[in-house]
DRENSE-792804 format. One line per field, with one value per residue: x, y, z of N, C-alpha, C, CB in turn. Coordinates in pm, 1 decimal. Each point is the difference from the previous one (the first is absolute). Glycine has a CB too. Layout:
BEGIN
n_x <- [X, ...]
n_y <- [Y, ...]
n_z <- [Z, ...]
ca_x <- [X, ...]
ca_y <- [Y, ...]
ca_z <- [Z, ...]
c_x <- [X, ...]
c_y <- [Y, ...]
c_z <- [Z, ...]
cb_x <- [X, ...]
cb_y <- [Y, ...]
cb_z <- [Z, ...]
***
This chain:
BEGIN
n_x <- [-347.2, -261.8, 141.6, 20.3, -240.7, -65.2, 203.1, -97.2, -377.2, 270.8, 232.4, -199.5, 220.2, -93.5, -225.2, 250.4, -215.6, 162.9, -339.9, 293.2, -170.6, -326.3, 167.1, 191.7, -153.8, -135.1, 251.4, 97.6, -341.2, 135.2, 302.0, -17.6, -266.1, 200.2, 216.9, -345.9, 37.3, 338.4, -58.6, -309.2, 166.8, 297.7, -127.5, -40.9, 311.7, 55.1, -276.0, -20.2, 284.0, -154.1, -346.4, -80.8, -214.7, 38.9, -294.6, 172.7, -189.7, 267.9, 29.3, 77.7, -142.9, 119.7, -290.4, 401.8, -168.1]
n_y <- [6132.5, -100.0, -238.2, 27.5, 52.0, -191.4, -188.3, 7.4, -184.1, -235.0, -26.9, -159.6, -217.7, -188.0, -16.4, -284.5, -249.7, 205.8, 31.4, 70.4, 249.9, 64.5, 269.6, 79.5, 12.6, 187.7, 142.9, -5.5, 92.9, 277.4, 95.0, 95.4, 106.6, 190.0, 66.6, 8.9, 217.9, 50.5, 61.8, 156.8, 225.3, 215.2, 37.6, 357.3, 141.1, 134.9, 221.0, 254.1, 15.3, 134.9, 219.2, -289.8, 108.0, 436.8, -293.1, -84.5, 258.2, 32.9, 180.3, 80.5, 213.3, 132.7, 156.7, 188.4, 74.2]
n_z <- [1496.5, -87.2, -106.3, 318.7, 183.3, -280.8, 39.8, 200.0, -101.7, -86.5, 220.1, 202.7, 154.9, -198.2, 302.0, -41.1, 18.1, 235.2, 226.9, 46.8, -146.4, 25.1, 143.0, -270.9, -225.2, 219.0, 63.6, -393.2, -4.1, 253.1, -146.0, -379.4, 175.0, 97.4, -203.3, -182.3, 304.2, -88.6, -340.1, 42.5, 188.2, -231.1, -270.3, 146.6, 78.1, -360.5, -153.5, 265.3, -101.7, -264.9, 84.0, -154.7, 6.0, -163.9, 46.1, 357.5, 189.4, 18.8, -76.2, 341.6, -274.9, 105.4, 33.7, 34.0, 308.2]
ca_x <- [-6.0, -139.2, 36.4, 50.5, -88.3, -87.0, 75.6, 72.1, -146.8, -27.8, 91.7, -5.2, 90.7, -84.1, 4.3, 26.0, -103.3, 78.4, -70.5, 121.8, 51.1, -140.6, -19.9, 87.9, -44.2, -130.8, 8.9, 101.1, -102.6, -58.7, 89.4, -14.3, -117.0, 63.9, 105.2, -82.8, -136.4, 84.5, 83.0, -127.5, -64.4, 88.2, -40.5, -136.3, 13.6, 136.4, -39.3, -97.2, 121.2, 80.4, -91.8, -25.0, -147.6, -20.7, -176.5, -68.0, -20.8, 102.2, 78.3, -25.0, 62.7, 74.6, -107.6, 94.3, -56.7]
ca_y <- [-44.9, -72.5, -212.5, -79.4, -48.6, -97.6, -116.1, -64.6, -60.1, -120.5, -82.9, -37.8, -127.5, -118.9, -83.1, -96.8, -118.3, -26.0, 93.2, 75.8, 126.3, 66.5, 144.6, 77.1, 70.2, 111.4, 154.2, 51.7, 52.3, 164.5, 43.3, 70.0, 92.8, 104.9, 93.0, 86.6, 143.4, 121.4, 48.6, 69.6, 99.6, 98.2, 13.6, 118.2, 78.3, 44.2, 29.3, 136.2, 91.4, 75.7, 43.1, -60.9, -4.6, 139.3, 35.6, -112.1, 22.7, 28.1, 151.6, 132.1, 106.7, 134.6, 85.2, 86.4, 111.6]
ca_z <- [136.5, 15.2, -84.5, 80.1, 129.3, -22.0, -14.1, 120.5, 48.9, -58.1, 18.9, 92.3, 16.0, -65.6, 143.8, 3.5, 72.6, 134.4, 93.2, 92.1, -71.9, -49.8, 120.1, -35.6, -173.2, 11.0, 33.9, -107.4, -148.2, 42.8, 8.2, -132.1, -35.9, 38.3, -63.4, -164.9, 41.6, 72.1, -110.3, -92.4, 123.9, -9.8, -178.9, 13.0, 113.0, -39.8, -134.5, 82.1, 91.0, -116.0, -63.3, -66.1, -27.8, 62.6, 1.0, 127.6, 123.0, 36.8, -74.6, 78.3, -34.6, 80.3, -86.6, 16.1, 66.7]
c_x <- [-136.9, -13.8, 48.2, -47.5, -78.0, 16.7, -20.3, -169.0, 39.5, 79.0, -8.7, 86.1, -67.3, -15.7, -12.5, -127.4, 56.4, -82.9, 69.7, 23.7, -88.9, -23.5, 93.0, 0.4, -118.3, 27.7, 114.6, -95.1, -29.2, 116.5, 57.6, -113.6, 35.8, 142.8, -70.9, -81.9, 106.8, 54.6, -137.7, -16.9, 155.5, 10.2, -117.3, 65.9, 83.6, -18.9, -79.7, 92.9, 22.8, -115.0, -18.2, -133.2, -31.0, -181.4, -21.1, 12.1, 86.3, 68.7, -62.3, 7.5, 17.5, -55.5, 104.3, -58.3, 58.9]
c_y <- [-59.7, -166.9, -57.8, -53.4, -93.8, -141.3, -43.8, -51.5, -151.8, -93.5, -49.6, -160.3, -106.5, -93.6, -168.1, -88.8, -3.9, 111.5, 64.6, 171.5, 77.9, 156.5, 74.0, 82.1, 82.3, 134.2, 86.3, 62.9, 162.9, 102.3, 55.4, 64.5, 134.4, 82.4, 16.8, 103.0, 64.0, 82.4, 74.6, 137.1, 152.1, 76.2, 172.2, 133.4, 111.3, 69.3, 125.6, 51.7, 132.8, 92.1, -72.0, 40.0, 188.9, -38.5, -76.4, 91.5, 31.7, 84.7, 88.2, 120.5, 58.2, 97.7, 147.9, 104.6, -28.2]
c_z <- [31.1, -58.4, 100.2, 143.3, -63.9, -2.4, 68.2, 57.3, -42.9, 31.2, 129.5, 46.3, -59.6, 103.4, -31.9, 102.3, 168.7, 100.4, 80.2, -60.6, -69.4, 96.6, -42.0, -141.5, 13.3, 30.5, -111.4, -113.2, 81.9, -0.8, -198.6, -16.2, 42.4, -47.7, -136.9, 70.5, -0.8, -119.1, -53.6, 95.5, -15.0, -128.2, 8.9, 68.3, -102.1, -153.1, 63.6, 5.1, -98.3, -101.9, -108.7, -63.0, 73.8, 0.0, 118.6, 138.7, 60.5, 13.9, 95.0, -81.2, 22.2, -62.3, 67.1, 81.8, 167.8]
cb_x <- [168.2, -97.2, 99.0, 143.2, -18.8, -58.4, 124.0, 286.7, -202.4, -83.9, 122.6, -211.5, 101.1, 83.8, -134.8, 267.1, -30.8, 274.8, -155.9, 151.6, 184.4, -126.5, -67.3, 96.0, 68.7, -128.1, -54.4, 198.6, -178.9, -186.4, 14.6, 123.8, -172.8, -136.2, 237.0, -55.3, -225.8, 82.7, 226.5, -158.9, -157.5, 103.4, -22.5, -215.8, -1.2, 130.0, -8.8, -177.6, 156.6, 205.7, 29.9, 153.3, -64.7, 253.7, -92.8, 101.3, -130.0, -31.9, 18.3, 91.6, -16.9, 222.5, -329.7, 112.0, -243.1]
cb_y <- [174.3, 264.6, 13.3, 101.4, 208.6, 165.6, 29.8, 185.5, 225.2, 97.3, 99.6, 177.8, 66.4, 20.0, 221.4, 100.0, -186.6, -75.7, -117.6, -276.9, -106.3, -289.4, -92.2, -155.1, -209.8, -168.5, -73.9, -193.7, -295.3, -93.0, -166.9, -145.7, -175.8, -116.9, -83.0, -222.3, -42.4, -139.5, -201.8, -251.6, -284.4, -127.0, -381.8, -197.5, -190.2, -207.8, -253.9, -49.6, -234.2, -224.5, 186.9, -138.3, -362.2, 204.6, 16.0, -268.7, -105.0, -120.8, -33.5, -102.2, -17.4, -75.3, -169.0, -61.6, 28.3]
cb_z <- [63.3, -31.0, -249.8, -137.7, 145.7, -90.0, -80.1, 65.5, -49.9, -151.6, -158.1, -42.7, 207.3, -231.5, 141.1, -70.3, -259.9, -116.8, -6.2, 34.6, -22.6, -57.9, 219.9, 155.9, -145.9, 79.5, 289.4, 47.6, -121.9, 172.3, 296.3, -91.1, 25.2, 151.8, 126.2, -193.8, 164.9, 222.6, -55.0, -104.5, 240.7, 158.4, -84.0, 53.5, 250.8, 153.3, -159.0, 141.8, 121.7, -2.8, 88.3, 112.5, 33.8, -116.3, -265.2, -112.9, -8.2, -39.7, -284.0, 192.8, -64.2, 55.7, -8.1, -203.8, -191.5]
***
């Protein structure tokens, strides 16, 4: 899942000469910037959830008292 957020940086649209439609390809380029953060960002959310990372900050440990 992360390859694929990364992907998605590169795949971006291919902006045209035509200026009618330059405002639209731009907001398609920010709009993939944003679904590669969200996936990287849910990729992490979903790797804490499951304890992944027991040595990171995150990790709460239940000290049973």
């Amino acid at each position: 899942m992360l390859i694929i957020a990364s992907i998605s940086f590169l795949l971006l649209p291919t902006l045209t000469i035509q200026l009618w439609r330059l405002l639209i390809q731009i907001k398609y380029t920010f709009a993939y910037h944003l679904m590669g953060i969200s996936l990287i960002c849910q990729y992490f959310y979903k790797l804490r959830k499951r304890h992944a990372f027991p040595g990171c900050s995150f990790y709460v440990q239940n000290s049973g008292k």
